[in-house]
N, C-alpha and C positions, 0 to 999 in steps of 0.2 A: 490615750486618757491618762492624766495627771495621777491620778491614785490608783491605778488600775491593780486590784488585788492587794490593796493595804489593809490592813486591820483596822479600823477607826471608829474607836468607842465615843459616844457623844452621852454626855447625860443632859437631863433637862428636854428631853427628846420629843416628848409630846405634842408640844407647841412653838410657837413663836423661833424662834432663830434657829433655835436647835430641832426644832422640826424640816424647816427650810434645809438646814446643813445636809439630815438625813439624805434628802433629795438629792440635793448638788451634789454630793459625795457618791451616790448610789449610781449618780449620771457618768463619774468620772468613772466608775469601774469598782469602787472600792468596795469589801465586806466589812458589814457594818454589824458593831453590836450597839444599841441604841434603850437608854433606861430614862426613868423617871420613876413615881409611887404611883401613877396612874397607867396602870396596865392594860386598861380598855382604850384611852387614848394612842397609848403605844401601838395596839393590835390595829387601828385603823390608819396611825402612820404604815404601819410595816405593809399593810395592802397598799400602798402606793407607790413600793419603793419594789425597782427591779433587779438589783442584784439580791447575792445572799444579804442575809439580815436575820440577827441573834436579839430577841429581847429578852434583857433580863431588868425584873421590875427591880427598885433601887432606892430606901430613902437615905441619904446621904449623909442624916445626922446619927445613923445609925450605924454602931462600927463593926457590927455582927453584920448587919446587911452587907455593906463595903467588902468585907471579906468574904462571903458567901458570892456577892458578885462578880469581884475576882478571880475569886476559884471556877465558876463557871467558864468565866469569858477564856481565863487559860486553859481549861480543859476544852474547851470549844474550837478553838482558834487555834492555840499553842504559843500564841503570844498578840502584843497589841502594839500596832506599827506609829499609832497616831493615837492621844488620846486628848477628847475636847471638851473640858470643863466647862460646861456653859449652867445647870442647873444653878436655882439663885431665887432671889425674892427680892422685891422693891417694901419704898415705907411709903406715907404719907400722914406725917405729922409732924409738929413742929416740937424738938428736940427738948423742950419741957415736961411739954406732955406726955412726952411717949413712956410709958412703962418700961421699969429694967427686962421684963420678961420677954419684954418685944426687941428691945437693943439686943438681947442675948441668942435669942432666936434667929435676929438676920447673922448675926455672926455665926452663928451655927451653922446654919446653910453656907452661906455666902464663903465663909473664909474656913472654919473647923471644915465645917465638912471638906470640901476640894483640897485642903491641904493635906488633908486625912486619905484618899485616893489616890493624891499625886504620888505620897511617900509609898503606897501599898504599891501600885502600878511600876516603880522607877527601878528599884531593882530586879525587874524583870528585864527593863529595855538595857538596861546596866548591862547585864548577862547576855543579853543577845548583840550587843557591839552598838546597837542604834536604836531610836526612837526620836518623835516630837511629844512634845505638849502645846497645847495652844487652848490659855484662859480666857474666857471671855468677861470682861468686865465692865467697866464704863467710861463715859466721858469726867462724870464725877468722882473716877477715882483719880481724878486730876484736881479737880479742886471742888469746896462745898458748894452746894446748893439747897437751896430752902424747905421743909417741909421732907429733907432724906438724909436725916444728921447719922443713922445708925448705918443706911444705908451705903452712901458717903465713904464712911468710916470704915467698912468692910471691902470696898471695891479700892481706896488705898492701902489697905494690909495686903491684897494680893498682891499690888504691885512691889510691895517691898517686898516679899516673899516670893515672888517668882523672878522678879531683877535679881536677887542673889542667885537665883539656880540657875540663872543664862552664868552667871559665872562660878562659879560652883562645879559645875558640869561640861563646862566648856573641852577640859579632856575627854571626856565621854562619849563622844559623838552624839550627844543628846539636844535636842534645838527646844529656846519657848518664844511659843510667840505671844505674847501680851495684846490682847484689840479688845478696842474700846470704842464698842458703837455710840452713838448717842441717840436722837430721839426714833426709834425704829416703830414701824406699828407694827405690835404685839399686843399680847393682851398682859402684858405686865403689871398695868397699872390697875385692872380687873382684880389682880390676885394683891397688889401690895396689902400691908398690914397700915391700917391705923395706930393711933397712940394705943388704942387697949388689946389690940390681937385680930379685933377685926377686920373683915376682907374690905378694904376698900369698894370693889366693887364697882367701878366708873372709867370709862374711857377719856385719859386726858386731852384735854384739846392738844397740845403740841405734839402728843403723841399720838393722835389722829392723823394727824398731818405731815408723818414724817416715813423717811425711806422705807419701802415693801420689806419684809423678813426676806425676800426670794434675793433681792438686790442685794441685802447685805452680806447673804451667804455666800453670793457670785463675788465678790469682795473679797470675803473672810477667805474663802477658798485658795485664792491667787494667793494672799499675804501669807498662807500657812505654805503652801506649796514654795514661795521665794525663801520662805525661812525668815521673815522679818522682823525682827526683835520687837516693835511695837508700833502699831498703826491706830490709826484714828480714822473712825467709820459714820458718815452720816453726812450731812448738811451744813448750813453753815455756821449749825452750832458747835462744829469744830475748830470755827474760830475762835472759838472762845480760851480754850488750852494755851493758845500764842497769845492772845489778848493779855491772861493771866500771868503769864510769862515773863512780857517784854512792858507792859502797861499794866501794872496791878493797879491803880488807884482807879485806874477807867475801869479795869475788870468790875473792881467794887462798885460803881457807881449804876454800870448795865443790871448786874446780877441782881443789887435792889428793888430794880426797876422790871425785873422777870416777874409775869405771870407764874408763880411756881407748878401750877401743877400744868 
């Protein structure tokens, strides 16, 4: 087994990808310590999962939380071999409309928060000679898409912020991996925010139709175990990254022409 007896903290654990990872990783061997703020969700993951398994409940934008979580996980464990930033929030509204309160808030989750955890968690793995990180982000933190401007906007902070710590840390025996699923079904789009705070509430059609959570962990999993600086996870909306790349003008002209939600 790939992880057989690693430490591997997931946040965001409740659901959708990061519930998935729980799995895959509990299959591989590993003890899991697994958070989100919904501690009844979590208690019905952990009945599914067969190795050890530590929940500790977790809001992210909260920096007394973070550290009360830490503190646990280390006194629990005695260190954290893997840690996978997956908790996050989606938007749906168009970047007008959207209230500052609501830009501020996916930033807060999205990028304050996890940057906020990575820096508590790293000089642990510092201290012990080794460790991974492996962020979970998006295909949009490659380029924009309509109707997820805050969104968007937070899924590329992480990539500059965690591409400087593959180099940054590159002495350290510390590895990141950057993956960027794209339309996965989750219930993401359930939870996204509206322009004014509101739950969305609605399952998107693309996102109905797009790779299982179980597949993309079977994925995530391999790419974290190779140690892979940055992968792209999904369908063929992966092409879109190279399209963006080597063809921006056609990129523009598809992305107009996207159903956004």
């Amino acid at each position: 087994m790939r992880f057989l007896d690693k430490i591997v903290w997931i946040t965001g654990a409740s659901s959708g990808i990061g519930e998935a990872l729980a799995y895959q990783f509990a299959k591989e061997g590993a003890k899991l310590v697994i958070s989100s703020r919904r501690e009844k969700e979590l208690q019905r993951v952990k009945e599914n999962i067969i190795s050890e398994c530590l929940i500790i409940p977790l809001d992210i934008t909260d920096n007394l939380s973070v550290e009360n979580a830490l503190n646990i996980a280390i006194k629990h464990y005695e260190k954290i071999d893997l840690l996978v930033n997956n908790a996050g929030i989606s938007q749906r509204a168009l970047a007008l409309d959207t209230q500052e309160v609501v830009d501020r808030k996916i930033m807060e989750v999205n990028y304050f928060g996890t940057i906020n955890l990575t820096k508590k968690v790293l000089p642990h793995m510092i201290k012990n000679g080794s460790g991974q990180i492996a962020v979970i982000t998006s295909l949009v933190g490659k380029f924009g898409f309509p109707l997820r401007s805050a969104y968007a906007a937070s899924k590329h902070a992480l990539h500059g912020f965690f591409e400087t710590l593959q180099i940054e840390l590159k002495t350290n025996h510390i590895y990141i991996t950057i993956i960027c699923p794209g339309r996965i079904k989750t219930n993401i789009s359930f939870n996204a925010l509206n322009e004014d705070g509101s739950v969305y509430g609605k399952m998107d059609e693309g996102q109905d139709k797009g790779m299982s959570a179980d597949d993309c962990a079977e994925k995530i999993l391999t790419c974290i175990y190779k140690k892979q600086r940055e992968v792209y996870i999904g369908g063929f909306d992966i092409l879109m990254v190279y399209i963006k790349r080597y063809f921006p003008l056609l990129f523009h002209l598809i992305v107009s022409r996207i159903k956004p939600t």
